[in-house]
C-alpha positions, 0 to 999 in steps of 0.5 A: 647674778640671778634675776630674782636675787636681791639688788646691791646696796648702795656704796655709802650704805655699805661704807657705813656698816663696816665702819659701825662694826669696826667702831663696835669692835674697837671702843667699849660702848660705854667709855669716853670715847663713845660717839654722841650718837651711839649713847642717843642711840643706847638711851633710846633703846631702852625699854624702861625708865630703869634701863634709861638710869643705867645707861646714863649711870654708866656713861657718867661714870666713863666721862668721870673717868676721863675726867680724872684722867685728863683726857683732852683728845674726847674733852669736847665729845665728853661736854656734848655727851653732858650736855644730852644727858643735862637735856633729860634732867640728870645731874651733871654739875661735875663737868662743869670745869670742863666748860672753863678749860673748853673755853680757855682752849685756842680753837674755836670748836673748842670754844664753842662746845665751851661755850654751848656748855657754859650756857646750858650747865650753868646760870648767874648764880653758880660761883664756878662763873666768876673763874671764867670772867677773864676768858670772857674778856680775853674772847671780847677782843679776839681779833676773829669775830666768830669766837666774839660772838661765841663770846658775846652770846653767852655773856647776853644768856649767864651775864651776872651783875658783877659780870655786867660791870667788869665786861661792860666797857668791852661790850660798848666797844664793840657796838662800834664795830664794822661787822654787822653781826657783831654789832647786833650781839653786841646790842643783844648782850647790852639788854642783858647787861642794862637789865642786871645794872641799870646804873650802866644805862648812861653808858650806853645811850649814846652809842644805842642812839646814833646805830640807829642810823644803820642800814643792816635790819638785824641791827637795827632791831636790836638797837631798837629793843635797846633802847626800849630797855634803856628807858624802862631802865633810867629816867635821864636815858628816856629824856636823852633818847627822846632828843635824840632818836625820835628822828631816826625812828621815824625815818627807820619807819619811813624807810620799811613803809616805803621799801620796795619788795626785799626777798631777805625780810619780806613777810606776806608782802610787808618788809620786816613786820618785826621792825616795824611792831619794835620802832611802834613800841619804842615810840609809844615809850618816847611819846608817853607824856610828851607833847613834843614827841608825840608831835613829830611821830604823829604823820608817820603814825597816820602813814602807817594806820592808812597804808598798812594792808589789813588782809595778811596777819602780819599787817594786822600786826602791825595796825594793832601795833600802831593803834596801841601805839596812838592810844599810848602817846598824846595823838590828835583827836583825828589821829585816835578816831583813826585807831578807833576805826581800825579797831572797828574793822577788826570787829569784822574780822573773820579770826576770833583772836583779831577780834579779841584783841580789837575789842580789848583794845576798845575798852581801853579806849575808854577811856581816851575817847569814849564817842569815837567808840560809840560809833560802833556800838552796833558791830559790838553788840554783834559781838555780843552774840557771837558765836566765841564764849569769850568774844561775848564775855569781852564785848559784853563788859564793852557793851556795860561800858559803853551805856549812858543816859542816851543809849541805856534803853535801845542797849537794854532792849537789844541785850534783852532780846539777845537773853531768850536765845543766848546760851544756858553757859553765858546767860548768868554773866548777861543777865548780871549785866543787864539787871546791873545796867537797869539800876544804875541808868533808869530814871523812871520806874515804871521802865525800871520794872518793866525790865526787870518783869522781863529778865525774871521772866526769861532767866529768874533762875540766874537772878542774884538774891539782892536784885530781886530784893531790890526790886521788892523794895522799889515796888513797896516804895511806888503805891501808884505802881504796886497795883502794875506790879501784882498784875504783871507777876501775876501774868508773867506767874502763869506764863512761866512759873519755872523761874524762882526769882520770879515766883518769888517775887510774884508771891510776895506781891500777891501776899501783900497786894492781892486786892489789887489784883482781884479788883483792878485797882491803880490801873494805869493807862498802858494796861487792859484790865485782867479777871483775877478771883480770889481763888485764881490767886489761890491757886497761883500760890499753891500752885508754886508751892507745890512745884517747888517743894525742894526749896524751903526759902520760896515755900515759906514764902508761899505760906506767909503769902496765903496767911496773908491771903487768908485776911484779905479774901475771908471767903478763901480762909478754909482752903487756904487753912487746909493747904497750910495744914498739908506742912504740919508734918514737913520734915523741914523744921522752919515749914513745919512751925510756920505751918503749926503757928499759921494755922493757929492765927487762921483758926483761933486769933481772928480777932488780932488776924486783921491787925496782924496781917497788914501790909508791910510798912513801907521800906527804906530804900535809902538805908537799903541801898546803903547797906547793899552798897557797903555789903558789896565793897565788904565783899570785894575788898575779902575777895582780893584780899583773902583768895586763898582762904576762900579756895581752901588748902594749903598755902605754897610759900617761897621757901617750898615749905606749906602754910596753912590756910588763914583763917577767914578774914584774918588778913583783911589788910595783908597784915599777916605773918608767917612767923608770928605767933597766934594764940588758939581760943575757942570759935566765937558766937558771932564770927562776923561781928568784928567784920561789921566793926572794921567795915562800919556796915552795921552795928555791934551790941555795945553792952559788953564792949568794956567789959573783958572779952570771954573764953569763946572769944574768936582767934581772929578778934584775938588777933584783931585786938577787937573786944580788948579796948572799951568803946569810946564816945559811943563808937565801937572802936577799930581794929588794932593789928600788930607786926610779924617777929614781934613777942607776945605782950603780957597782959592782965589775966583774961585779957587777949594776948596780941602780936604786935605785929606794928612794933618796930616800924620806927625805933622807940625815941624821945618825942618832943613837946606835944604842943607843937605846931605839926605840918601837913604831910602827904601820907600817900601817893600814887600814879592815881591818888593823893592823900594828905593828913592835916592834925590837930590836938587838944590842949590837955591830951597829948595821947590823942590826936585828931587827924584830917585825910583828904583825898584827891584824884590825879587822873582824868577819870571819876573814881567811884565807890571810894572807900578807906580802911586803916590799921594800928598796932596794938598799942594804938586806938583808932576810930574812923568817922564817915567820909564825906563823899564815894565819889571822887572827882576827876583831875582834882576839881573835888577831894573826900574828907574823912576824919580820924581820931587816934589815941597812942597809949604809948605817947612819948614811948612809941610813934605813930604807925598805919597801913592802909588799904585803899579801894574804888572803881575806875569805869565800873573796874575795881582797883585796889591800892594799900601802903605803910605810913610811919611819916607822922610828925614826931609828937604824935 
């Protein structure tokens, strides 16, 4: 051989051509007896999705062939190939039959094709599965524990309901097994069967409870997961398993604490974490609400918690676990402040998502023991100014929680010092906070505005429209503080004119109180006088409206504040006429008639410019405060429920069809239909008018309540029923709304056509005497609140019906900003009055009150019936509630 010539090939690789070749040479590329790999390879070589189709059409129709045929020596190639071709998203539903004769075949290759196919080509609801139950059962007790297996595990993937109950007793057999493996599939399948028919639960306690004393990991950790299932799944599973199994779990997690080094579940040198996350998680399940429990599961716990090495992922696994775990079940208080202190550590932590974690979990500890998390308020401040966008928004919301009476003022400091050199991107949610913080903690208003001073200072621009309105009518209430206030804007003006909240509110104090400011008067003892002229205020404001010339809103106030000017420094009036005059030719029509009108008073009405331009009466902070309040509630309660009208488009509904979006606020209580008929109007003049009406946030002209409601009016009144009944007792009256599937009703002409979108919620029976005695019932009640109705009625009038709700809390934790919305059907009028309170007491010591007056137009035809929609605030986080009440004492 010459020395330049090219080496053998190897003997395999020569062995391998030849038989390709002959394999090429003998079978037809595209016919039932082509190997699995040789179609991948076909299919891979396809340079086009169109070429891909023809390969897979071609190998579909060979596997037919055999099909029909009956071929049985490629049956399990052909299900491979299916297989494949079912992987890239072809149809292959007619080899499904092949899967049942697979599968009823002897050999376990066989069946385990059949089986594979079985779980990949069909699911629960395909009726072919019915026809393959008696394999299933047959295979269940195969004397070979490999072909129960294959068994097993495709009854735990596909397992339908009536599946479930015919092969149940086979798989409870089989969890008292000696073979360990069948054991843990055994389990495995039992979850599936227990999730499709937990009236099987009881079946399996017993057996779920005594295998947790195995040895074998793999077991136990499915019994564990068991077990957890069966107590989501029955209430008497969880009593029993709680008698039961505390013992052995404690001692299971004894036991893998304690374990010295085993290679086979050894995880950076913690013995089976996944065990040790499963027993925590079924203990927190068993010591929910349980004294008893919770105390024997107390010192492992703490062993754990103190034990459990924090260096490695997986131990900080499972400390997390075990922190979640105290926090879940009734633990000591040394036992939770143990937790908490984890969860401080992990504040340290150097990975972001054990961070992250750490201080989700801390805002739930809230809840439990607020002290023990103050203790590291320092380190979450730190977070706040972290470097992860979402640390800071969650220590952020942590922070808010954590501030009281005490600690309002060194955490303001701290977060306000933080807001000159935060982000552009998280400034908004931090000054957010922070104004909100400064509202609800301060009781001295001179801190009050000095905060306030600062954040419009450094991020006015951020600054939401109803806190600087707030502000303004703070300062228009505290005379002693106004002349503070005009110096400090004036200041913070020249210091930093490009915040618009605070040139705004800078410009209005100027306008009102500039003599304070030229003159010094009301000076308080923290202050060094300041030399302000007239014309230095002047300037200030034509400085500001020059610079903001694109914004209509802080211009026309710059107007009103020179006009305001013009009268108190007479000696300024010709400048301040010649600014204003600069407007007479805006394009902007508001600038332009506040300019010609403004203009006229300085120069011909100096007589009435004196009486015109004094300072506003002082505003009501109460009302003010009310109104916001009722404002905002208004917004969140659209907000949640009306998402989707707010982010325009169209809706996806189950069936795959398109909705079109609601109308605005059209579902305020979810009482919408999808196939209820709506009739169309012309818009309404005051779209937002029905909107006050419902939430009671401000008054509607009652002069044409009584009267027919008007071609224009609005499809939402229409559907609302709002306008169609006359106010009663000098109350507007409430929204009506009806029940989907419902007719239209015929009324008078010119009357609104409604759905009675209510109708049908109980059947139209007799009613018995109205002057009967009516108990007191509970309308509504969750894991938080309860609400019962007591009635009352007049002699004289049976149609009517005075109701008393009354509100109590069943939590441990005061309810904040409580508010409750109704409706009735069509047929029904309603007037809600006041509650007595928004603050709801914890744990029972106090309940709200509200009144109802309900009018039934249908007495003695139809009963009552009422949604309603409940709304409060859970440690500053909204919470929504809502139900159905057709319970009402027949009668009424």
């Amino acid at each position: 051989r010459r020395r330049d010539s090219p080496p053998p090939p190897p003997q395999d690789s020569v062995e391998r051509i030849v038989e390709d070749a002959a394999m090429d040479l003998s079978l037809n590329p595209f016919s039932s007896g082509t190997r699995l790999r040789d179609m991948i390879r076909a299919i891979r070589a396809s340079k086009t999705a169109a070429e891909e189709r023809a390969v897979v059409r071609r190998e579909c129709a060979a596997i037919r062939a055999a099909i029909s045929d009956n071929d049985q020596d490629y049956r399990h190639r052909n299900m491979a190939k299916l297989m494949f071709i079912h992987m890239l998203g072809y149809p292959t539903h007619f080899g499904q039959m092949e899967c049942l004769k697979l599968i009823a075949a002897s050999g376990f290759p066989e069946k385990r094709i059949g089986y594979l196919g079985l779980t990949l080509l069909l699911d629960e609801r395909q009726e072919v599965l019915m026809l393959v139950t008696n394999s299933l059962k047959q295979d269940l007790n195969h004397s070979n524990q490999f072909i129960v297996g294959l068994a097993l595990c495709a009854l735990g993937n596909i397992c339908s309901a009536e599946m479930a109950r015919d092969l149940a007793p086979e798989v409870e057999r089989l969890l008292q097994t000696r073979d360990p493996n069948t054991k843990k599939k055994a389990a495995l399948c039992s979850i599936r069967i227990v999730r499709k028919v937990p009236d099987l639960a009881e079946n399996f306690m017993g057996s779920a409870a005594s295998l947790l004393k195995e040895k074998h990991h793999g077991v136990l950790i499915s019994v564990v997961q068991l077990c957890t299932e069966l107590c989501k799944a029955s209430r008497e599973a969880l009593e029993y398993l709680r008698k039961h199994s505390v013992e052995g779990l404690v001692r299971i997690l004894r036991d893998v604490s304690n374990s010295s080094y085993a290679p086979e579940y050894d995880i950076a040198g913690i013995t089976d974490p996944f065990l040790h996350i499963r027993v925590l998680r079924l203990m927190r399940t068993l010591g929910q609400g349980d004294a008893d429990c919770s105390e024997h599961v107390n010192d492992i716990l703490a062993q754990v918690a103190t034990k459990t090495e924090s260096n490695k992922n997986a131990g900080n696994a499972i400390l997390y676990e075990c922190v979640e775990t105290i926090m879940g079940i009734e633990a000591t208080s040394g036992l939770r402040v143990l937790a908490i202190n984890i969860l401080g550590r992990f504040l340290s932590n150097r990975d972001n998502n054990i961070r992250y974690v750490a201080l989700n979990m801390l805002m739930k500890a809230m809840a439990v023991d607020t002290l023990a998390v103050q203790r590291h308020r320092v380190t979450i401040l730190e977070c706040v100014k972290d470097a992860d966008v979402s640390i800071r928004k969650r220590a952020l919301e942590l922070v808010y929680l954590l501030v009281n009476d005490t600690n309002v003022k060194p955490l303001t400091k701290e977060l306000v010092d933080y807001l000159e050199v935060s982000d552009d991107d998280f400034k908004e949610d931090l000054t957010a906070k922070i104004c909100s913080i400064v509202e609800k903690f301060s009781q001295d208003k001179l801190w009050y505005l000095d905060q306030m001073f600062k954040v419009l200072t450094l991020t006015g621009n951020f600054v939401k429209d109803d806190v600087w309105h707030a502000l303004i009518v703070l300062i228009s209430n505290a005379p002693e503080l106004q002349g503070y206030s005009v110096r400090s804007l004036y200041k913070a003006l020249q210091a930093s004119g490009t915040q618009e909240s605070l040139v705004r509110v800078a410009v209005w104090c100027i306008g009102e109180y500039g003599e304070m400011l030229v003159n010094n008067i009301s000076m308080l003892d923290v202050e060094e006088p300041i030399t302000v002229t007239e014309s230095d205020a002047v300037d200030a404001l034509e400085l500001a409206l020059k610079r903001y010339s694109v914004d209509v809103t802080t211009r026309a106030m710059c107007l009103v504040a020179l006009l305001k000017l013009s009268s108190r420094f007479p000696q300024t009036s010709k400048r301040i006429q010649a600014i204003v005059v600069q407007n007479k030719g805006n394009t902007v029509l508001e600038l332009q008639q506040r300019s010609i009108e403004f203009n006229s008073i300085i120069q011909r009405h100096q007589s009435i410019k004196s009486s015109l331009l004094e300072r506003m009466p002082v505003l009501d902070e109460a009302s003010y405060l009310l109104k916001r309040a009722a404002s905002s509630q208004a917004t969140v309660s659209l907000t949640k429920s009306a998402p989707s009208a707010a982010s325009g488009g169209s809706l996806k509904v189950p069936n795959g069809a398109v909705k079109p979006p609601p109308a605005p606020l059209a579902d305020l209580l979810d009482l919408s239909s999808d196939d209820a008929p709506v009739t169309t109007s012309a818009p309404s003049t005051a779209p937002n008018d029905f909107l006050q009406d419902l939430l009671g946030i401000g008054l509607i002209d009652t002069s044409t309540a009584g009267g027919a409601p008007s071609a224009s009016t609005d499809i939402l009144m229409d559907l609302l029923s709002i306008g169609s009944y006359p106010v009663q007792n000098g109350l507007p009256a409430t929204s009506n709304i009806g029940s989907p599937g419902q007719a239209v009703t015929k009324h008078a002409p010119g009357t609104p056509q409604v759905i009675d979108l209510l109708d049908g919620l109980s059947p139209s029976t007799p009613l018995p005497d109205v002057n009967a005695a009516y108990p007191s019932i509970t309308a509504f009640q969750s894991a938080t609140l309860k609400m019962t109705f007591n009635f009352k009625k007049q002699p004289g009038k049976p149609q009517e019906t005075t109701m008393h709700a009354s509100f109590t809390n069943l939590t441990s934790v005061t309810l904040t900003n409580f508010m409750f919305q109704a409706a009735v059907p069509k047929f029904i009028q309603l007037r809600l009055d006041p509650a007595s309170s928004s603050t709801l007491p914890a744990s029972g010591n106090g309940s709200i009150t509200q009144s109802l007056s309900v009018t039934n137009n249908q007495h003695g035809q139809k009963p009552l019936a009422m949604r309603i929609r409940i709304s409060y605030k859970v440690n500053g986080e909204d919470r929504l509630e809502q139900g159905q009440i057709s319970n009402f004492p027949a009668g009424l």
